[in-house]
C-alpha positions in Angstrom: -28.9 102.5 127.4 -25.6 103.5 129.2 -24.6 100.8 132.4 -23.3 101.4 135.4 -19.7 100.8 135.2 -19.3 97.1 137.3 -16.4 96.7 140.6 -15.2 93.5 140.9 -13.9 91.9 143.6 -11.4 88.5 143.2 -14.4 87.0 144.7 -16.1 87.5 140.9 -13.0 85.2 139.7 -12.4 82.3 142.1 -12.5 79.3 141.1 -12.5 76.7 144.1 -12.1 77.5 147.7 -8.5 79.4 147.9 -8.3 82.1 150.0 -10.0 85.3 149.4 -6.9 87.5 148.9 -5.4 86.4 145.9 -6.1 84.6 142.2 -3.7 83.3 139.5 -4.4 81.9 135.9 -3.7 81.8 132.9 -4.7 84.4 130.6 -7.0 82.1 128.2 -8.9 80.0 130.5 -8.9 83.1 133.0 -10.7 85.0 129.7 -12.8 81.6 128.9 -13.8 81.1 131.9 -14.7 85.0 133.1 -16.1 86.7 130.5 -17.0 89.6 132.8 -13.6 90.3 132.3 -14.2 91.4 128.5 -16.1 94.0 129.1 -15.1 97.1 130.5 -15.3 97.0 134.1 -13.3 98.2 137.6 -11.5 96.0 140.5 -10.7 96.6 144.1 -7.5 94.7 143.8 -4.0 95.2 142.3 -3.5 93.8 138.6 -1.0 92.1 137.0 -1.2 90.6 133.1 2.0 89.6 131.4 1.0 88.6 127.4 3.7 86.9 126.2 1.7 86.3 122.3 -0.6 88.1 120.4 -1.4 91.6 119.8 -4.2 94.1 121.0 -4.6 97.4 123.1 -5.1 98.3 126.4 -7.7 100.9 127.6 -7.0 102.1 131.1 -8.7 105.0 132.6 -9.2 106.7 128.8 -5.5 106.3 127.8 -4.7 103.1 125.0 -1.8 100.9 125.6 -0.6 98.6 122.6 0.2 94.6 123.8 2.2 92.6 122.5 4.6 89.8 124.0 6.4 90.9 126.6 4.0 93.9 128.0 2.9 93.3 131.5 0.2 95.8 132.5 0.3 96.9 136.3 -3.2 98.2 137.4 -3.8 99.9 140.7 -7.4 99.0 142.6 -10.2 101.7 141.3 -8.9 102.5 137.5 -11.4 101.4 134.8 -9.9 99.0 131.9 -11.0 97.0 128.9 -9.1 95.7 125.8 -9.1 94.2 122.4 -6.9 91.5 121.8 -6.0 89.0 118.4 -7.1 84.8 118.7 -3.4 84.2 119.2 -3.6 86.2 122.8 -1.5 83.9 125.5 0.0 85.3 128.8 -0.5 84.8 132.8 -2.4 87.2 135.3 -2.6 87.6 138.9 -4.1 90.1 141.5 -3.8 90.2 145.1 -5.4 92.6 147.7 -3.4 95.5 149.5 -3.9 93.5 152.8 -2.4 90.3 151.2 1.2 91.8 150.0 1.4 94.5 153.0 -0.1 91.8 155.8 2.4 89.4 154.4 6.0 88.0 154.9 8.4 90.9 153.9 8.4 94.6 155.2 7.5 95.9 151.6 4.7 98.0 151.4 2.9 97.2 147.7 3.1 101.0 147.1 6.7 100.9 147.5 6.9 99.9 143.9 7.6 102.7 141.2 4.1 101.4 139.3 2.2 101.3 142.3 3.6 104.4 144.2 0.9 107.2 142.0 -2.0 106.7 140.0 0.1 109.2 137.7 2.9 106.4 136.9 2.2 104.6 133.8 0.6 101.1 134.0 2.6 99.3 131.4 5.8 97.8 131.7 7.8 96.5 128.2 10.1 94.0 129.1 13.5 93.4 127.4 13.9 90.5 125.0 16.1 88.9 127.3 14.6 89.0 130.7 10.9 87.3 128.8 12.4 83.4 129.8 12.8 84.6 133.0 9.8 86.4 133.5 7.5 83.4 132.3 9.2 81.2 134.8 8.2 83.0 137.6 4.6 83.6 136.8 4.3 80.0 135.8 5.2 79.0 138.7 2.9 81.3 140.3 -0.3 80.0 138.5 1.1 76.0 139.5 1.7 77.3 143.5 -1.9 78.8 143.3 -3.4 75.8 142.0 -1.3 73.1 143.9 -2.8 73.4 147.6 0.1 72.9 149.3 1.1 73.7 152.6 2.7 77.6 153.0 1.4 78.2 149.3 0.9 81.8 150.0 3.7 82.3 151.8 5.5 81.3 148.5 3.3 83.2 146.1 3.8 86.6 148.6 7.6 85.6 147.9 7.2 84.9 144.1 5.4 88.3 143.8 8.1 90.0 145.0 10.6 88.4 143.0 8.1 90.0 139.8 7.9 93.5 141.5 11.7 93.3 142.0 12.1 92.7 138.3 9.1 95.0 136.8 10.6 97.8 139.7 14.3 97.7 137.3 12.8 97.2 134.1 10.3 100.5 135.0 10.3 104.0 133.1 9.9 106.2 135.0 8.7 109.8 133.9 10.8 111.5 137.1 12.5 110.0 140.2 11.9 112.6 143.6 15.2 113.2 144.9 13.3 113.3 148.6 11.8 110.0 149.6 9.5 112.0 152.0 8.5 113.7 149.5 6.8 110.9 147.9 4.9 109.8 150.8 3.6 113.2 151.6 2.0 113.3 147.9 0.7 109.3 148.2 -1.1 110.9 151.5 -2.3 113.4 148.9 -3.6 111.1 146.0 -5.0 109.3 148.7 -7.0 112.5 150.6 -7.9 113.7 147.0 -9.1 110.8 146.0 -11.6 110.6 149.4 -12.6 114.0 148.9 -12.3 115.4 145.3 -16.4 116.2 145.4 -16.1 118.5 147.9 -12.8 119.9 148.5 -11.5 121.2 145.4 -8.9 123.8 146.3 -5.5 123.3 147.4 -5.4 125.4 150.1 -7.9 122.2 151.7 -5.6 119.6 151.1 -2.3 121.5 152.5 -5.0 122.4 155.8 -5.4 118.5 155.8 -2.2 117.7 156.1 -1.0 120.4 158.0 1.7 122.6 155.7 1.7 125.3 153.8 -0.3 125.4 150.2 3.4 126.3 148.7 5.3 123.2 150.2 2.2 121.2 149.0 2.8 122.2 145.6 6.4 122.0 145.5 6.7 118.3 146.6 3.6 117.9 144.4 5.8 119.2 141.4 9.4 117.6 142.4 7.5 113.8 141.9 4.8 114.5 139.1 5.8 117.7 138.0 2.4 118.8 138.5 0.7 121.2 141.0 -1.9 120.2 143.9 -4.6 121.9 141.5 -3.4 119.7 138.6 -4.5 116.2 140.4 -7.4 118.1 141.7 -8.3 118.6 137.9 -7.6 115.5 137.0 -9.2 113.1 139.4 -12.6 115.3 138.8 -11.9 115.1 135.0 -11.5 110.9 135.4 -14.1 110.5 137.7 -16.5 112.7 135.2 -15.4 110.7 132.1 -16.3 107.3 133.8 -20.0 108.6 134.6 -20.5 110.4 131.3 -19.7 106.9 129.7 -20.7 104.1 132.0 -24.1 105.8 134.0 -27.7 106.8 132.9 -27.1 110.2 135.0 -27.4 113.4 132.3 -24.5 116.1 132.4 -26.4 118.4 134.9 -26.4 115.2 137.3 -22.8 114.3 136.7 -22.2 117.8 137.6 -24.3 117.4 140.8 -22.6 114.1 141.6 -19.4 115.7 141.7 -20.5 118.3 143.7 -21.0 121.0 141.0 -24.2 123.0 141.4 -23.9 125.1 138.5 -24.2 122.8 135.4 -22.3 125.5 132.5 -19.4 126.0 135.2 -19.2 122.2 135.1 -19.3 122.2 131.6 -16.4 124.9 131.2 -14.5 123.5 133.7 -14.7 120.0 131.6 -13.9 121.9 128.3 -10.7 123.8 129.5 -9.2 120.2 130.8 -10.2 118.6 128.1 -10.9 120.5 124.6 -14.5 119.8 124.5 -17.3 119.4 126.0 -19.0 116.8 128.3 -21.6 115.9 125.1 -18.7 116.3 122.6 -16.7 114.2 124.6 -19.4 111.2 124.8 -20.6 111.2 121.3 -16.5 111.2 120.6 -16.3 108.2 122.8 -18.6 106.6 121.5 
């Protein structure tokens, strides 16, 4: 019987009384010790893994990612993961709230990074042979700063963080840099409305009428940073959101459909199909 997929919170992970905005480990113990974290699952906080041994792959949000030393795997609050790793797995991870890096002691906003600024940016960064010692430093000493209780510890970890972000930020691929720096904020306030409202506004003349311009300006600053129109993250945040219930909910395909906001189950159905290739059944037995 299919599960509803699980949200954790870093509450799920603490492990003595720390703060409630923030968690480091390393990778072992933090796999030993949590084993809700083996299973696939969602978070409400940003995620950070850097594997410096062993081999696996990554699952996030229905796309694999291979690991191996030196990936570090950036996860935005909200995207569903899970992975398969060899015995030899070793690494560090940390997460933090939204309100712990933008509350905190710089003026960086966390979605100023490349990897944080759209859900449409990869989540995996593959670091160059020669920045690993470095690396490992600075997320050791974040795991030891977490642990140590000393006075201004988070002040330090905000600082350390930043120091990672800095590094991941120049290390980063990505697919196309917008030229206009508005531009990208306009389509973060976009990700951000469709993602609060993709089950019932699903046009987008809605979204341009929400953030008063013109449908045409929407989709050009939509295309100049993703190269993809409004109605292609419409598409696709229905399409993700689908997938996760077909795979991780009791609810049958007509009830998907409703829950999206879909009263006519077949135009559901064609609708999944023509993203996709098949259909909402084909697509779960594939799955699983």
């Amino acid at each position: 019987m299919k599960k509803n997929l699980p949200v954790y919170t870093i509450r799920h992970f603490k492990e003595f009384k720390s703060g409630e905005d923030v968690y480091a480990n390393y990778f072992v113990p933090h796999i030993t010790n949590h084993h809700i974290a083996t299973t696939p699952h969602k978070h409400d906080f940003y995620l950070i893994v850097f594997f410096t041994a062993g081999k696996g792959s990554h699952e996030i949000d229905f796309n694999t990612y291979p690991i191996k030393p030196g990936s570090v795997f950036v996860m935005n609050p909200g995207q569903m993961h899970n992975w398969k790793f060899s015995d030899d797995i070793d690494g560090y991870v940390f997460f933090h709230s939204r309100q712990f890096y933008d509350e905190g002691f710089t003026k960086e906003s966390i979605q100023d990074y490349p990897f944080f600024s759209s859900l449409h940016n990869p989540p995996l960064v593959q670091l160059k042979k020669s920045s690993l010692p470095n690396m490992k430093l600075l997320f050791e000493e974040i795991v030891s700063e977490y642990k140590s209780g000393e006075f201004l510890r988070f002040e330090k970890l905000h600082a350390l963080m930043t120091l990672v972000y800095i590094e991941l930020t120049r290390q980063y691929e990505l697919v196309k840099v917008p030229e206009n720096e508005n531009y990208l904020a306009r389509v973060r306030m976009l990700e951000e409305l469709i993602d609060m409202n993709f089950k019932t506004k699903k046009y987008p003349y809605e979204y341009a009428a929400l953030m008063n311009i013109s449908e045409k300006h929407l989709n050009r600053m939509s295309k100049s940073c993703l190269n993809k129109t409004t109605s292609d993250l419409i598409a696709e945040r229905i399409i993700l959101e689908a997938k996760r219930i077909l795979i991780h909910s009791k609810l049958s395909v007509s009830e998907v459909a409703f829950e999206l906001g879909y009263e006519d189950n077949s135009y559901f159905s064609r609708f999944f199909k023509k993203q996709t290739g098949e259909t909402p059944v084909e697509f779960m037995k594939q799955y699983q």
